[in-house]
C-alpha positions as CSV (number, residue, x, y, z in Angstrom):
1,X,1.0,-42.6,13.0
2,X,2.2,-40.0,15.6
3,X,0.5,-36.9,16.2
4,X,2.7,-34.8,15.2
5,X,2.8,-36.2,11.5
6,X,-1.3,-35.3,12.0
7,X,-0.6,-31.8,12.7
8,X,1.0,-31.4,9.7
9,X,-1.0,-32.8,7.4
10,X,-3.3,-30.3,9.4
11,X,-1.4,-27.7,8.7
12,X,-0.6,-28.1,4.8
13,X,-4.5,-28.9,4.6
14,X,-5.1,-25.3,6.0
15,X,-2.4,-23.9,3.8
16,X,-4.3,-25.0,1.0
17,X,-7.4,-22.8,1.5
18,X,-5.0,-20.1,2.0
19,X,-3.0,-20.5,-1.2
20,X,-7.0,-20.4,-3.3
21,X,-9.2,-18.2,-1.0
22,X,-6.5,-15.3,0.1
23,X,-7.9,-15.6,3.7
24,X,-4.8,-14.9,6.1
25,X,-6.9,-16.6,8.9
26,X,-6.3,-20.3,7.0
27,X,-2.3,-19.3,7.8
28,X,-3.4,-18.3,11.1
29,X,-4.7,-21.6,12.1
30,X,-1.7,-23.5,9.6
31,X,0.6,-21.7,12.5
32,X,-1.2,-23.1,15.3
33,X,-1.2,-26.3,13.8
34,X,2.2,-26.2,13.7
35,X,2.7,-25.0,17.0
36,X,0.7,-28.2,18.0
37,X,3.2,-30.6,16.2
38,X,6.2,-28.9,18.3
39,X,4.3,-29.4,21.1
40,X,3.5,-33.3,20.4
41,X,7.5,-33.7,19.3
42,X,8.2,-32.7,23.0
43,X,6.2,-34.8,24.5
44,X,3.1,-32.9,25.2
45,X,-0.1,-34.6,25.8
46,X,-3.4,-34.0,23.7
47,X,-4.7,-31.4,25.8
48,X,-1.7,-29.6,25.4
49,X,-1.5,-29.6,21.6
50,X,-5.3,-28.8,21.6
51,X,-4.7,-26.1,23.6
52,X,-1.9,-24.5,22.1
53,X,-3.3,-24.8,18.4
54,X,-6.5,-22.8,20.1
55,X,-4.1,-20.5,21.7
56,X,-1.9,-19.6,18.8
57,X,-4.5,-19.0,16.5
58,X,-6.9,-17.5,18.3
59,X,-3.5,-14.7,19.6
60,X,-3.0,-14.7,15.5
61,X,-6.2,-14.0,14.7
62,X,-6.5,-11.0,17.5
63,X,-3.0,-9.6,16.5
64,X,-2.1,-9.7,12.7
65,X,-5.9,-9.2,11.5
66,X,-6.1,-5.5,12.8
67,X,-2.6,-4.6,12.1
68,X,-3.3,-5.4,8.3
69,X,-6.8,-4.3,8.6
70,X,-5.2,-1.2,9.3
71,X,-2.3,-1.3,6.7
72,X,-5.3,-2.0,4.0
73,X,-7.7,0.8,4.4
74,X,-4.7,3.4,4.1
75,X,-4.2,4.8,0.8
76,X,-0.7,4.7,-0.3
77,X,1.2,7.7,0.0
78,X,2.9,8.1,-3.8
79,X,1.6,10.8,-5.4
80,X,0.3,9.7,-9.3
81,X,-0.2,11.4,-12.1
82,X,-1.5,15.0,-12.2
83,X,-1.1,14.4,-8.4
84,X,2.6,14.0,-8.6
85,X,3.1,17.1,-10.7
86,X,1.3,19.6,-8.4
87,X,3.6,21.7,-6.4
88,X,6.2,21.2,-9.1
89,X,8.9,23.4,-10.1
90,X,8.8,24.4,-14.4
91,X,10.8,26.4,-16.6
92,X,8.9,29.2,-18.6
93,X,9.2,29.0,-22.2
94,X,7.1,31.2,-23.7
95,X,5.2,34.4,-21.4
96,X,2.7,33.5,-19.0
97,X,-0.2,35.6,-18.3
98,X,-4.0,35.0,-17.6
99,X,-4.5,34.2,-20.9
100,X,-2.0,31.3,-21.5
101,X,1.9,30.7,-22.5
102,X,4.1,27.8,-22.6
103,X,6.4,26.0,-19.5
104,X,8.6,23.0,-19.5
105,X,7.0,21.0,-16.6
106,X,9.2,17.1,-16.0
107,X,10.6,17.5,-19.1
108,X,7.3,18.4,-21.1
109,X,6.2,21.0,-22.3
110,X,2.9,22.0,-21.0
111,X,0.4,25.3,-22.0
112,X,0.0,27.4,-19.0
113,X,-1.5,30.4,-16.9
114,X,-1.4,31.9,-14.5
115,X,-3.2,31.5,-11.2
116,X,-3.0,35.1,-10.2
117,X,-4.5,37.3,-13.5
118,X,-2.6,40.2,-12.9
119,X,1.2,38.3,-12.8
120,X,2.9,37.5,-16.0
121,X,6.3,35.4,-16.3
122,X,8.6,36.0,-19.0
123,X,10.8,33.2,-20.6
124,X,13.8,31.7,-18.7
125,X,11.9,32.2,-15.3
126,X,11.0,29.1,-13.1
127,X,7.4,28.7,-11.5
128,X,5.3,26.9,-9.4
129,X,3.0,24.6,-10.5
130,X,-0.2,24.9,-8.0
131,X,-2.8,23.5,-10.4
132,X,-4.3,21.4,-13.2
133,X,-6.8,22.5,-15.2
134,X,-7.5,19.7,-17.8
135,X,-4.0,20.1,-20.1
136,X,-3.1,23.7,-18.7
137,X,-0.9,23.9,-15.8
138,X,-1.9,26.9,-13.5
139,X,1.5,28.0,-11.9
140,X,2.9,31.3,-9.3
């Protein structure tokens, strides 16, 4: 059998790992493998193939792993939740004082008060939403 053919049974053997262990690094080295079959298809010798299997994987390994290394420890950037309704714009319903009222905040309506105990909002006027304080928005 040529050598090529052996590289890529090399190469699907590697993918396999890959496929049930999640380890990018299998896919590295399934890459370099195939390198190596090019390589043999045009004629290289062994020492060639060997080396440019090493080579590829090895320059794989040194790029792509930090880049997602990097691209895994950041947290994504969509706001969730009570997270995604701070900063929020709401419609008063009902006054809104230190002590409590009522706003329409994305199409809910929400109890509120306000973060400032000497402002009040009357209905019809829009707030901020700066806070959440369990099921109370606190708005300005």
């Amino acid at each position: 059998m040529d050598p090529w053919v052996w590289w890529l049974i090399a190469a699907v053997g590697l993918g396999i790992p890959l496929v049930l262990t999640a380890m990018p690094e299998f896919g590295m080295f399934a890459v370099g493998a195939v390198a190596a079959a090019v390589v043999s298809v045009l004629g290289g010798g062994t020492t060639a193939q060997v080396l440019v299997f090493s080579g590829v994987s090895v320059a794989l390994i040194a790029v792509v792993r930090p880049i997602a290394a990097r691209h895994r420890s950041q947290r994504p950037q969509v706001a969730s939740g009570i997270e995604a309704l701070k900063g929020r714009q709401a419609i008063v319903l009902e006054r809104v004082d230190s002590q409590g009222g009522r706003i329409k905040l994305a199409g809910e309506i929400w109890s509120a008060r306000t973060f400032d105990a000497e402002q009040a909002y009357e209905a019809g006027q829009q707030v901020d939403v700066v806070d959440i304080d369990g099921a109370t928005a606190i708005v300005m």
